[in-house]
N, CA, C and O atoms as CSV, one atom per row, in Angstrom:
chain,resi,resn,atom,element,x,y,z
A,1,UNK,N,N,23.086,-65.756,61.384
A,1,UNK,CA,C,24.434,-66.154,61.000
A,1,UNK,C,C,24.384,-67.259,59.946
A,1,UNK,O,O,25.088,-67.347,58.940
A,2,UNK,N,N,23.496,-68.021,60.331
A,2,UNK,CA,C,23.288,-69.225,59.206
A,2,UNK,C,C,22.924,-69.353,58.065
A,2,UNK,O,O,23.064,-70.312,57.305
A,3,UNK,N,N,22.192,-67.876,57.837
A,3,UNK,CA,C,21.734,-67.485,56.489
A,3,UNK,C,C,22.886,-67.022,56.076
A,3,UNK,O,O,23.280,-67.759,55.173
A,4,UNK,N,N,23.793,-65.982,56.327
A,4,UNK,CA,C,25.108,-65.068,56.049
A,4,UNK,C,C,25.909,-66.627,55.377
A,4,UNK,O,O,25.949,-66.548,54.149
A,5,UNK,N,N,26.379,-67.644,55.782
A,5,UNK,CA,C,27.051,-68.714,55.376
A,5,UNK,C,C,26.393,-69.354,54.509
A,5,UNK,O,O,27.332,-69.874,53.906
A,6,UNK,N,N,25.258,-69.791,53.869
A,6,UNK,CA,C,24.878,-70.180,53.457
A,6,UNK,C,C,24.465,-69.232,51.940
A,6,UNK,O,O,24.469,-69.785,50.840
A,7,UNK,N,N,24.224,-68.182,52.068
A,7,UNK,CA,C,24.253,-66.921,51.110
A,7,UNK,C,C,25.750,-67.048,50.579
A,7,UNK,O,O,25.803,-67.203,49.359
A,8,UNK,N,N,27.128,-67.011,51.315
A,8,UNK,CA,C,28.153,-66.992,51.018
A,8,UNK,C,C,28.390,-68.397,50.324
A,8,UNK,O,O,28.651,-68.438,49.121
A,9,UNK,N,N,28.324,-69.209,50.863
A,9,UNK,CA,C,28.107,-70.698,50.045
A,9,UNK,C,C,27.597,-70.320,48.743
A,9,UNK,O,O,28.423,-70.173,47.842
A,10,UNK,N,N,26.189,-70.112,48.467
A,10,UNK,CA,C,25.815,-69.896,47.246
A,10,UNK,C,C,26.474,-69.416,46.527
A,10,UNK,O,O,26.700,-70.079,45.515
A,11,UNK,N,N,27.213,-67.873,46.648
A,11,UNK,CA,C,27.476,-66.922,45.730
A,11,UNK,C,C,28.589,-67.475,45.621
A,11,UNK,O,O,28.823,-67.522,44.413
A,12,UNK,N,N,29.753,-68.107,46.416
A,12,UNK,CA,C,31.189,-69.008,45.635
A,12,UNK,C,C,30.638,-70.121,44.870
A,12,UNK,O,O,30.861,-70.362,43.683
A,13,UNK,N,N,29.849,-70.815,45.725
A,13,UNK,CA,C,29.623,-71.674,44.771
A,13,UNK,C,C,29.252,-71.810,42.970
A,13,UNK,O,O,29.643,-72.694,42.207
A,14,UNK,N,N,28.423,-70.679,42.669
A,14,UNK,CA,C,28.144,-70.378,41.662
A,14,UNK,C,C,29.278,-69.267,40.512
A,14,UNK,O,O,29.381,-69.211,39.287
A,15,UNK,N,N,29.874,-68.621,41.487
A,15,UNK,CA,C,30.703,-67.850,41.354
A,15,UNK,C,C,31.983,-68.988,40.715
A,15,UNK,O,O,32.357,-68.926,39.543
A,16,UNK,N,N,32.419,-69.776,41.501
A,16,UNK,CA,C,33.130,-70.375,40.669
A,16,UNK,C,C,32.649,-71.516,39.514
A,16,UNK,O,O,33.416,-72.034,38.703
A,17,UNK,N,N,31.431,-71.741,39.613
A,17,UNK,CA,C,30.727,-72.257,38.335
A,17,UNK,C,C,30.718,-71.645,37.065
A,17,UNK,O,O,30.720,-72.308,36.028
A,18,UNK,N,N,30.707,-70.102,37.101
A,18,UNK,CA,C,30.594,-69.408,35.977
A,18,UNK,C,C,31.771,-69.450,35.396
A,18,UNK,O,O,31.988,-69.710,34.212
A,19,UNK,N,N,32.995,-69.043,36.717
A,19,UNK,CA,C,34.492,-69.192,35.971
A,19,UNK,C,C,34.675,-70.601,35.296
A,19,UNK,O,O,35.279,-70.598,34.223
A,20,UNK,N,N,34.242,-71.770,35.773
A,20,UNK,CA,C,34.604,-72.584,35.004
A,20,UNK,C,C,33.919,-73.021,33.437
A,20,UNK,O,O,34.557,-73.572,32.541
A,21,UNK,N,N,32.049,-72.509,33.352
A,21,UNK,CA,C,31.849,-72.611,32.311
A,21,UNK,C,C,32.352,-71.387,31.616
A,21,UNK,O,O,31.651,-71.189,30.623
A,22,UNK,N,N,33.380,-70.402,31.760
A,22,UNK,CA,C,33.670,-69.363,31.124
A,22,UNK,C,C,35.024,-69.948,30.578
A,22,UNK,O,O,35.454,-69.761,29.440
A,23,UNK,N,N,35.710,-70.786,31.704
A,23,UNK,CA,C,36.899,-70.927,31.111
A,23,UNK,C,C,36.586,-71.850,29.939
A,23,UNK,O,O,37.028,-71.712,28.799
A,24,UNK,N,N,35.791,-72.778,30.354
A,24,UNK,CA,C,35.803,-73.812,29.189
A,24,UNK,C,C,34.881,-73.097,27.781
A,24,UNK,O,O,35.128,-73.316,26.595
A,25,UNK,N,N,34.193,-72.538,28.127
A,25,UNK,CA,C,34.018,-71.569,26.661
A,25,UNK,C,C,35.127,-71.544,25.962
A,25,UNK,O,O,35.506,-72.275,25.047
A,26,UNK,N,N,35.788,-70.320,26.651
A,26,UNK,CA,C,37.057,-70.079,26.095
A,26,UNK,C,C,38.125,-71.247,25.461
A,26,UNK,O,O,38.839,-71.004,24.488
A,27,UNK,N,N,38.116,-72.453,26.120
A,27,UNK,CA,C,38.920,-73.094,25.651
A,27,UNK,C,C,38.174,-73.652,23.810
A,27,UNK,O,O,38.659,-73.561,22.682
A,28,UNK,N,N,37.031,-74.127,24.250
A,28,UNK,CA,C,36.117,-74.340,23.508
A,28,UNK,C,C,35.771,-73.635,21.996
A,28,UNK,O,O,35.237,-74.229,21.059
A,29,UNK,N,N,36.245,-72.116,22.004
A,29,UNK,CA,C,36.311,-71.268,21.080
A,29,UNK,C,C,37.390,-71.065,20.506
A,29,UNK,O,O,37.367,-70.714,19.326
A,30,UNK,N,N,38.625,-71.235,21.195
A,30,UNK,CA,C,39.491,-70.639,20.586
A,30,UNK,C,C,39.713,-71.227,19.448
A,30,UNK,O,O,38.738,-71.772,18.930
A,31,UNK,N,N,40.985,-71.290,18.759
A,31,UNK,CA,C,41.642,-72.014,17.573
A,31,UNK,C,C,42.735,-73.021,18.024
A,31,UNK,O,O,42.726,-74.186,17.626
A,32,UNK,N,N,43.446,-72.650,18.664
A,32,UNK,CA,C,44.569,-73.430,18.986
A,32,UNK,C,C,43.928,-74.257,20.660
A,32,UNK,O,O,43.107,-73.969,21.531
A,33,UNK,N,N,44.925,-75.415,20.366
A,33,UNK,CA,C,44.335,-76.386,21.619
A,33,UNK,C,C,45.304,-75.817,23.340
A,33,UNK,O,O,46.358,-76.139,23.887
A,34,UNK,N,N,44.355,-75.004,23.584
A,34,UNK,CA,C,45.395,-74.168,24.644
A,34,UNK,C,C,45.836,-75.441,25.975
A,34,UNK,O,O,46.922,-75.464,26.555
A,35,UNK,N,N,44.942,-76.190,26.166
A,35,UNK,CA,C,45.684,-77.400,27.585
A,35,UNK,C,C,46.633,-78.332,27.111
A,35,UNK,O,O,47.486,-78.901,27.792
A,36,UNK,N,N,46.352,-78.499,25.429
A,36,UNK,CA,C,47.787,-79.321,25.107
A,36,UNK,C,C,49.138,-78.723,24.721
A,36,UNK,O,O,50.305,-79.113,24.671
A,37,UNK,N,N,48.462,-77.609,24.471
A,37,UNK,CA,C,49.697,-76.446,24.250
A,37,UNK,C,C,50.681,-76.678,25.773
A,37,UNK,O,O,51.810,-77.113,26.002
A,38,UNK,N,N,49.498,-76.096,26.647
A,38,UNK,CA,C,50.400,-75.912,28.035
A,38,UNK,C,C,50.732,-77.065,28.370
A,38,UNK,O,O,51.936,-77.001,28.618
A,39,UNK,N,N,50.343,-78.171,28.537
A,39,UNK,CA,C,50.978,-79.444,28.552
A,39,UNK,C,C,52.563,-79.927,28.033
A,39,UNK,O,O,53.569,-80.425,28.540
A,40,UNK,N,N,52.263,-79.613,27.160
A,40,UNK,CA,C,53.725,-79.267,26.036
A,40,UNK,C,C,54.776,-78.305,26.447
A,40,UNK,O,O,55.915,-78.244,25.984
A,41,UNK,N,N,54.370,-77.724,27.171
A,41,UNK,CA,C,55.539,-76.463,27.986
A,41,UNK,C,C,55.136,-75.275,27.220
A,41,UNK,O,O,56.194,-74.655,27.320
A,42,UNK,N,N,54.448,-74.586,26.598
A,42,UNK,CA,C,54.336,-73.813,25.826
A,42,UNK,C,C,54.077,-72.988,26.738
A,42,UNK,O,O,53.133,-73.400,27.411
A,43,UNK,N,N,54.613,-71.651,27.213
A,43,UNK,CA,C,54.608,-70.413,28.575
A,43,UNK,C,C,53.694,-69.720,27.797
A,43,UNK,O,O,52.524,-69.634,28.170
A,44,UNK,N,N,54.042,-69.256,26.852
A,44,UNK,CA,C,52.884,-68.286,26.349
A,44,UNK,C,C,51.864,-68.396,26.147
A,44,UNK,O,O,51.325,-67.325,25.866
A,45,UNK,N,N,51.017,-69.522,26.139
A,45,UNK,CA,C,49.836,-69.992,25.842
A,45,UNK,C,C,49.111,-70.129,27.269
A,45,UNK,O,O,47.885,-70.242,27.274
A,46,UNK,N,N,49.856,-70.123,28.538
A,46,UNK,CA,C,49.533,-70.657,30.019
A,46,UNK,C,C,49.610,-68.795,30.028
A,46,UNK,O,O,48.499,-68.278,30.138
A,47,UNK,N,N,50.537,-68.032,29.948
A,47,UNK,CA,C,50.385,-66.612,30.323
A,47,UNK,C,C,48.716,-66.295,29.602
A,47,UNK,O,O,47.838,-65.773,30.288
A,48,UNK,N,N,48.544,-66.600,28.512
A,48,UNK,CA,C,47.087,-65.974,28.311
A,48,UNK,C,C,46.500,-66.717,28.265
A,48,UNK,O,O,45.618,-66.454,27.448
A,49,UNK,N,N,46.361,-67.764,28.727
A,49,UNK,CA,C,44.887,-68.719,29.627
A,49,UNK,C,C,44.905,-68.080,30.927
A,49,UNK,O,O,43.751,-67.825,31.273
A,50,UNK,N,N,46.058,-67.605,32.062
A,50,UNK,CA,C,45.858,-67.254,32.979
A,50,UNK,C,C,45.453,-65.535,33.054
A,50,UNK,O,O,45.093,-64.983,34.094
A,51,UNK,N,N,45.596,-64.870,31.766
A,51,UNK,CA,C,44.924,-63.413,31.855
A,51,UNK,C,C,43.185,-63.484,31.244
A,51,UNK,O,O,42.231,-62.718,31.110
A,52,UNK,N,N,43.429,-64.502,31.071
A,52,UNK,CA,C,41.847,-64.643,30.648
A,52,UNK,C,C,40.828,-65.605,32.020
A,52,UNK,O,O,39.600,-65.684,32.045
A,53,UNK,N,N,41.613,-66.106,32.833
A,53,UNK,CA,C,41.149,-66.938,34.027
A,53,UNK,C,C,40.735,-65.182,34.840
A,53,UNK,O,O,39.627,-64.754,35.166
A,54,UNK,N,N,42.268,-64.427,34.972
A,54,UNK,CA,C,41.950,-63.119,35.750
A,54,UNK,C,C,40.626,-62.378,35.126
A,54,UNK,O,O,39.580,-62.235,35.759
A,55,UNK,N,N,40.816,-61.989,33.950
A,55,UNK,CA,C,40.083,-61.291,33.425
A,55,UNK,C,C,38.095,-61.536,33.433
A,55,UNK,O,O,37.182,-60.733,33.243
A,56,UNK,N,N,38.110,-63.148,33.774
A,56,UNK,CA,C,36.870,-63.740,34.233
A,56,UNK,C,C,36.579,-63.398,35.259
A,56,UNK,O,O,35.485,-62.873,35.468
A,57,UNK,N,N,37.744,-63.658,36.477
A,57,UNK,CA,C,37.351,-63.562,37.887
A,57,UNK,C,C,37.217,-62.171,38.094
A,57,UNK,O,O,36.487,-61.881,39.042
A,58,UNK,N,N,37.712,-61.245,37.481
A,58,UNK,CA,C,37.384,-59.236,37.459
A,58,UNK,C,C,35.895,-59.348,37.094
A,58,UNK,O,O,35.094,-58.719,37.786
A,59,UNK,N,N,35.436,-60.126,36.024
A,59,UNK,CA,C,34.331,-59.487,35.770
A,59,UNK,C,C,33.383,-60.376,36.457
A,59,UNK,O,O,32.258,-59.903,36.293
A,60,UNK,N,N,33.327,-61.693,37.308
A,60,UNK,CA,C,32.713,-62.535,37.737
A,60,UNK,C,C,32.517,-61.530,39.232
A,60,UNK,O,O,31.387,-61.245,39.630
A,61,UNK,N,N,33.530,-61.153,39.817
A,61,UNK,CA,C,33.965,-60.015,41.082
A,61,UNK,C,C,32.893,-58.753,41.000
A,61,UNK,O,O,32.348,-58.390,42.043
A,62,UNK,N,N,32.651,-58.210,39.974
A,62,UNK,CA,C,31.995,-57.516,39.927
A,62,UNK,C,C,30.479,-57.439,39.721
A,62,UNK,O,O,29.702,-56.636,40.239
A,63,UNK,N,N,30.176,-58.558,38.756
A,63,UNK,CA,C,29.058,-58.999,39.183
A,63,UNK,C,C,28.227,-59.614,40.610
A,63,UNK,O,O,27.030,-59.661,40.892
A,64,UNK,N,N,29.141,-59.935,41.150
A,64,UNK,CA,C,28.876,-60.529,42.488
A,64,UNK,C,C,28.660,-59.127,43.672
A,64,UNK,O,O,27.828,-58.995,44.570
A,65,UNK,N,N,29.657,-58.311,43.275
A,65,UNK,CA,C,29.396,-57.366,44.547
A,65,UNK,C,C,28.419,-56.011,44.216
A,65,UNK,O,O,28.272,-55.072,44.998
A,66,UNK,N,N,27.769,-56.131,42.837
A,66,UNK,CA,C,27.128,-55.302,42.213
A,66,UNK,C,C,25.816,-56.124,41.838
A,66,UNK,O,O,25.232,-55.666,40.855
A,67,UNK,N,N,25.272,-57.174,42.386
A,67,UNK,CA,C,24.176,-57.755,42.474
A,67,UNK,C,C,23.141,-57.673,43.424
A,67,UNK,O,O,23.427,-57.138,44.495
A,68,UNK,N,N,21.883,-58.135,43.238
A,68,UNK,CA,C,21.220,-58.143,44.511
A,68,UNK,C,C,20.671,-58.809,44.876
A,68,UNK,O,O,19.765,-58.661,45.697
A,69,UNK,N,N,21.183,-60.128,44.195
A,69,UNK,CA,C,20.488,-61.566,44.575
A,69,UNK,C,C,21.459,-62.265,43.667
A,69,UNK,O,O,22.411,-61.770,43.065
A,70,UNK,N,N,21.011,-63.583,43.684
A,70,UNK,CA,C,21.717,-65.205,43.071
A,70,UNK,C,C,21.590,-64.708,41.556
A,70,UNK,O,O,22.391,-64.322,40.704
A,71,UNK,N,N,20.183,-64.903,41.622
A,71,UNK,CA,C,19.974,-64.814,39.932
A,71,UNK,C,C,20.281,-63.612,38.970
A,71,UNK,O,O,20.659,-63.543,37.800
A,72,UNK,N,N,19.960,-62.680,39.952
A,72,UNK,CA,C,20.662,-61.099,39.448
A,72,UNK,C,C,22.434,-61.579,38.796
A,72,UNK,O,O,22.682,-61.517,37.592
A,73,UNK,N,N,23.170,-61.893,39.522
A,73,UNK,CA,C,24.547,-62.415,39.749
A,73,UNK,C,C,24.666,-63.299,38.941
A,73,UNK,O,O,25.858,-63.285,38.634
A,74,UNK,N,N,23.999,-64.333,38.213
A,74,UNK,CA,C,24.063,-65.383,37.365
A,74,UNK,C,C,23.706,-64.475,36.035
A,74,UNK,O,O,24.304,-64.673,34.977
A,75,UNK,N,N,22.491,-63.268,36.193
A,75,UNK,CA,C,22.509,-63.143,34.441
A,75,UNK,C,C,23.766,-62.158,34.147
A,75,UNK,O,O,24.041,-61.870,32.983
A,76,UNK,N,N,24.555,-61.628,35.284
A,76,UNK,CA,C,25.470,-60.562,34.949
A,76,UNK,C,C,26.320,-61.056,34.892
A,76,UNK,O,O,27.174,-60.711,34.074
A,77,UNK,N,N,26.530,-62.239,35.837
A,77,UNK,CA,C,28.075,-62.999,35.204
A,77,UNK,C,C,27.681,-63.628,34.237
A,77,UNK,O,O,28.836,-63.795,33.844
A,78,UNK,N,N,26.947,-64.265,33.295
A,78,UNK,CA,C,26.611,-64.493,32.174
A,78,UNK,C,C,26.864,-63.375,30.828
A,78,UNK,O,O,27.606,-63.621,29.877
A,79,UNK,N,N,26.205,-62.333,30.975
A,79,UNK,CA,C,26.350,-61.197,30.192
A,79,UNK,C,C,27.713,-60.989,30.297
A,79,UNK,O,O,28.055,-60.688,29.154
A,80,UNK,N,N,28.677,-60.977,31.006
A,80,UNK,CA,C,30.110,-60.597,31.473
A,80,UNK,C,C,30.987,-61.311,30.705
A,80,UNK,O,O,31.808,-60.899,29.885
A,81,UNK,N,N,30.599,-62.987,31.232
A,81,UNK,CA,C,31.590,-63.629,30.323
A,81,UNK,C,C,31.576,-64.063,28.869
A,81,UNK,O,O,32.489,-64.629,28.269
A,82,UNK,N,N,30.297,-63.677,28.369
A,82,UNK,CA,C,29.921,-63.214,27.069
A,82,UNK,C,C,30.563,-62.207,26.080
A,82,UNK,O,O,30.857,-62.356,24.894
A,83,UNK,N,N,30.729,-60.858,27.123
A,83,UNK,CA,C,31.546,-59.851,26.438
A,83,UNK,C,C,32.744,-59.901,26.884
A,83,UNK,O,O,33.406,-59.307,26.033
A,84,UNK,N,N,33.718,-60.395,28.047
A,84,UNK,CA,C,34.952,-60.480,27.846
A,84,UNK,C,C,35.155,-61.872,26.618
A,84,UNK,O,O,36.061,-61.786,25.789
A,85,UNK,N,N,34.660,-62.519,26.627
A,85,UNK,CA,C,34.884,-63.798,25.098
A,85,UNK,C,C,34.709,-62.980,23.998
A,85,UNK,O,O,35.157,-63.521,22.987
A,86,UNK,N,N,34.242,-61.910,23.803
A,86,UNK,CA,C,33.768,-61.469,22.343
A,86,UNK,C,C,34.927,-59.814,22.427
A,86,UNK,O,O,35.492,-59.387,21.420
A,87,UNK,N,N,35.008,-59.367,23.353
A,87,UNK,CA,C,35.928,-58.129,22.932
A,87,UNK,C,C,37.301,-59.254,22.642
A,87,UNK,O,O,37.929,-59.138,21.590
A,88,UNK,N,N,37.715,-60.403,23.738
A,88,UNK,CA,C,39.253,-61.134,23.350
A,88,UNK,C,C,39.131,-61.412,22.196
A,88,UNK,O,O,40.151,-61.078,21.594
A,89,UNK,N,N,38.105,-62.038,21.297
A,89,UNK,CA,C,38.508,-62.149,19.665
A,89,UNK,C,C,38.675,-60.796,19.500
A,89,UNK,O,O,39.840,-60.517,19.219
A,90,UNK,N,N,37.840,-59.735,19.580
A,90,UNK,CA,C,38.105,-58.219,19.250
A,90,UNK,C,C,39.131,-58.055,18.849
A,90,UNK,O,O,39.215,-57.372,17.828
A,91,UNK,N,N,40.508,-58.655,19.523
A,91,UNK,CA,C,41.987,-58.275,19.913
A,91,UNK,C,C,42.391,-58.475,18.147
A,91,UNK,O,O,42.840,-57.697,17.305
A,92,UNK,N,N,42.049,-59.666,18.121
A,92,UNK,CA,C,42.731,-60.428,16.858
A,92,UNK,C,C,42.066,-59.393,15.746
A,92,UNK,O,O,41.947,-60.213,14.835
A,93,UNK,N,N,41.645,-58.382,15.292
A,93,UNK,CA,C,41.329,-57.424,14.521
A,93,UNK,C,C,42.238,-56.540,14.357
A,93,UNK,O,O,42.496,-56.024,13.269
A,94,UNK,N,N,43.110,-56.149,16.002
A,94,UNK,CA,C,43.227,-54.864,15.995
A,94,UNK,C,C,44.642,-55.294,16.314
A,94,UNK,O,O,45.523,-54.752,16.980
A,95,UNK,N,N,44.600,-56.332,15.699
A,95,UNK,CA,C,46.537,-56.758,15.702
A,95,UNK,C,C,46.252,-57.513,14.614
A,95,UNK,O,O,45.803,-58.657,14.542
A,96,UNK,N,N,46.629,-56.582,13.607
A,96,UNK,CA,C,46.701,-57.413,12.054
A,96,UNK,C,C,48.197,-57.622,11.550
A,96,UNK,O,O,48.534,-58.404,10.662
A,97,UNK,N,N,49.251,-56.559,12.468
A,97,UNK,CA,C,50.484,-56.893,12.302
A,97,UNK,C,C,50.879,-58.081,12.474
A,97,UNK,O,O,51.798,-58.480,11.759
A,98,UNK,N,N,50.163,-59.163,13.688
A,98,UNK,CA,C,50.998,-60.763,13.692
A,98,UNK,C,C,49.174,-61.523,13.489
A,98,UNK,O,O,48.197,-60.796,13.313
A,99,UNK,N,N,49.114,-62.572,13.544
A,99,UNK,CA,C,48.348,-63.594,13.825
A,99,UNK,C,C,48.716,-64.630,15.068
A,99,UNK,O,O,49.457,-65.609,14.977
A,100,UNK,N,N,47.886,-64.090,16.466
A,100,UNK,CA,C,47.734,-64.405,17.351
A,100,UNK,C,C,47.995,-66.081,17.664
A,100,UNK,O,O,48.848,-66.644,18.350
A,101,UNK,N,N,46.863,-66.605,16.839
A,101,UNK,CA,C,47.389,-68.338,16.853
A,101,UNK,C,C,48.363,-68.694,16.794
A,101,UNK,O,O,48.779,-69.571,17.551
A,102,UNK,N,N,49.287,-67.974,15.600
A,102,UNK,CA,C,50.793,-68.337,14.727
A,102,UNK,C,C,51.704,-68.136,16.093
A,102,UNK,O,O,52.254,-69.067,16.681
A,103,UNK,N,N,51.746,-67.104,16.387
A,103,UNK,CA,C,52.165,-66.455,17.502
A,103,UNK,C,C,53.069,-66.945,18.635
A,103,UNK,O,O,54.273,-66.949,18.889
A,104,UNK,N,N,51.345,-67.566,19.485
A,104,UNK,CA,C,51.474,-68.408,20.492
A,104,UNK,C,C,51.582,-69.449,20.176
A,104,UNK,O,O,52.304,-69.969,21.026
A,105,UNK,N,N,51.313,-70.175,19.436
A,105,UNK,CA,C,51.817,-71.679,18.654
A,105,UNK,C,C,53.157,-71.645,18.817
A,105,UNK,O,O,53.633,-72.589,19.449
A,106,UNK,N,N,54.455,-70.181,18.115
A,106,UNK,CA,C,55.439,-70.444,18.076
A,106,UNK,C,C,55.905,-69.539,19.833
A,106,UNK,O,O,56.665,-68.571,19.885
A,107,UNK,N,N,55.497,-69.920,20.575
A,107,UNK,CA,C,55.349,-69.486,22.430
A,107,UNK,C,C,56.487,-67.971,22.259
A,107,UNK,O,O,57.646,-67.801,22.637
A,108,UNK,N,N,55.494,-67.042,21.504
A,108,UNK,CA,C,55.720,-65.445,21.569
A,108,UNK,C,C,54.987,-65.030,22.605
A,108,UNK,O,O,53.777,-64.833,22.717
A,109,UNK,N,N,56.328,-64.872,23.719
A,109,UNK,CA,C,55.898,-64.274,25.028
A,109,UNK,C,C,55.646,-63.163,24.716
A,109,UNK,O,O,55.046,-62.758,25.712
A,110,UNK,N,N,55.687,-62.141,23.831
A,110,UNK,CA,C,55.883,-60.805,23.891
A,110,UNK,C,C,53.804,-60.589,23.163
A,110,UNK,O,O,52.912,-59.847,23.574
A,111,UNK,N,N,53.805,-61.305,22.366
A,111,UNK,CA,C,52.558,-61.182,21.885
A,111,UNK,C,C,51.912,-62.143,23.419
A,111,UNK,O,O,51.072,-61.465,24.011
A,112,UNK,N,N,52.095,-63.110,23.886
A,112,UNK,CA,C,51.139,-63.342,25.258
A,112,UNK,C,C,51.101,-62.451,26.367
A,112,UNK,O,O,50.110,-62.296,27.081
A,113,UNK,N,N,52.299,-61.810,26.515
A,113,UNK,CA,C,52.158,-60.705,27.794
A,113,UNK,C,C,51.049,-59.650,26.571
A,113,UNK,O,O,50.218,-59.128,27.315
A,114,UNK,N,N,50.858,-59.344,25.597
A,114,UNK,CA,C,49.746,-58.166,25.097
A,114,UNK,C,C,48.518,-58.596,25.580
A,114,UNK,O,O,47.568,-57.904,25.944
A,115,UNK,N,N,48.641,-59.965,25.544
A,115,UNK,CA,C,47.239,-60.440,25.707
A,115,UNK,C,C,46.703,-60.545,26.932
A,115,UNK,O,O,45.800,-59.853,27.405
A,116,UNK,N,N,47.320,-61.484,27.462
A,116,UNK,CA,C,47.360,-61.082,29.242
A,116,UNK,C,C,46.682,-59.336,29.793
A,116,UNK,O,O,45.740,-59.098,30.549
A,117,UNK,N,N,47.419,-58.564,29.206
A,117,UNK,CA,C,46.902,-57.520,29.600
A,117,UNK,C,C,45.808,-56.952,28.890
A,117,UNK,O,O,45.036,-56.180,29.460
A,118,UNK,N,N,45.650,-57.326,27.468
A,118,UNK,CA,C,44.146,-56.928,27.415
A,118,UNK,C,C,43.004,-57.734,27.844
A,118,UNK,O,O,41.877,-57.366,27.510
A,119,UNK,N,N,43.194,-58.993,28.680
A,119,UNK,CA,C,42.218,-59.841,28.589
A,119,UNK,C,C,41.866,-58.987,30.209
A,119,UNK,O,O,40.659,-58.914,30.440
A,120,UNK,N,N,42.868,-58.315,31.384
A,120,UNK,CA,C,42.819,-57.706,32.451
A,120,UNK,C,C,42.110,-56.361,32.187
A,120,UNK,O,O,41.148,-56.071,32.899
A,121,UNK,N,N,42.503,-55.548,31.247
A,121,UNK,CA,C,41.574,-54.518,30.910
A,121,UNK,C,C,40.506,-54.682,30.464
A,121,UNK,O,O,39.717,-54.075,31.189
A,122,UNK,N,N,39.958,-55.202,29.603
A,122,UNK,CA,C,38.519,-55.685,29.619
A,122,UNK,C,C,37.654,-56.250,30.587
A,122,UNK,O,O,36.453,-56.039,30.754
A,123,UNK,N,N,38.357,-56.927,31.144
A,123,UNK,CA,C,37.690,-57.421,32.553
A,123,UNK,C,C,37.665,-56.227,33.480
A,123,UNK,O,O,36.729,-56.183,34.279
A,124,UNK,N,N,38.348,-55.480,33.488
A,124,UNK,CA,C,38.112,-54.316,34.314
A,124,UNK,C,C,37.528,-53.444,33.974
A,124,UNK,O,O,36.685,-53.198,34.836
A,125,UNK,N,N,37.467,-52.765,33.155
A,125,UNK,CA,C,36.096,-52.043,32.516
A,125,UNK,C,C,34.525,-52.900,32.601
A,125,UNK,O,O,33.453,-52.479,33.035
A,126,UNK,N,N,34.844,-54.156,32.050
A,126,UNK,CA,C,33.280,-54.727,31.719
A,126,UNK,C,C,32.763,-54.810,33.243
A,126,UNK,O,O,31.617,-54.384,33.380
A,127,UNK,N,N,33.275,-55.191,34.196
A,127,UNK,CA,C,33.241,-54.887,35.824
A,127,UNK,C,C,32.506,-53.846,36.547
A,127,UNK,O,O,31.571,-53.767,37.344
A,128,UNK,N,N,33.700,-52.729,35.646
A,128,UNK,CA,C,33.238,-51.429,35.935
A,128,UNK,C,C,31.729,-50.845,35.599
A,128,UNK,O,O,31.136,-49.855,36.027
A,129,UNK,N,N,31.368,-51.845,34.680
A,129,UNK,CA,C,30.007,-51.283,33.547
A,129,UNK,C,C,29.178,-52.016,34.303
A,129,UNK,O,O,28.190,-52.266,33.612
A,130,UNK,N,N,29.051,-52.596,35.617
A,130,UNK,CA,C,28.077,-53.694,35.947
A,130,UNK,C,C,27.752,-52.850,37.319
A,130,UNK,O,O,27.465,-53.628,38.229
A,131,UNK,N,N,27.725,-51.673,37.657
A,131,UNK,CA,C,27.362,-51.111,38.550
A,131,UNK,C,C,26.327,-50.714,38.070
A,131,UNK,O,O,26.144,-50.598,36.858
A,132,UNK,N,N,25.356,-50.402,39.102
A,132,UNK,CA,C,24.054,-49.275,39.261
A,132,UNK,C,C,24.220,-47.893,39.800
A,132,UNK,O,O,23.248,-47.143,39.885
């Protein structure tokens, strides 16, 4: 039993380590200052920090239950939050109609709910791709 808790210890513990060096990547990369944004009241900028928080924990989720050890689980949530950070710039390619920064700067819910949901589909596929 003591191993079972202590195994579980590990894997949150680390599990939420990755989300946080993932989130702060993300903050870290982007363009616009997304915690002073949301600070500021800006909704749209908090809607896609929080589809990109989900979109971590999908692919952090899947690494974890598709692992077979700690370190297995550390290089896949690594690899994971690597490619959900690199398909979310992806986005900004394949929406040349607005500029994403401009966007959410001026708190375009309609362009943050797009994002929100692609930051959830990617995380769910890249998830999906972490099986054996």
């Amino acid at each position: 039993m003591t191993y079972y808790v202590f195994n579980f210890l590990q894997f949150v513990s680390f599990g939420f380590l990755l989300l946080l060096v993932g989130a702060l990547l993300f903050v870290y990369v982007t363009r616009y200052r997304e915690m002073e944004l949301i600070a500021k009241g800006n909704v749209s900028v908090a809607i896609v920090f929080g589809g990109k928080l989900i979109g971590l924990s999908l692919v952090l989720a899947g690494a974890i239950a598709n692992s077979v050890g700690l370190l297995d689980m550390l290089i896949w949530g690594a690899i994971g939050i690597s490619a959900q950070i690199l398909f979310f710039f992806a986005a900004e390619w394949v929406t040349p109609r607005f500029r994403i920064q401009e966007s959410l700067e001026n708190d375009n819910k309609a362009v943050a709910l797009f994002l929100f949901f692609i930051s959830l589909s990617i995380g769910l596929l890249i998830a999906a791709c972490m099986t054996y």
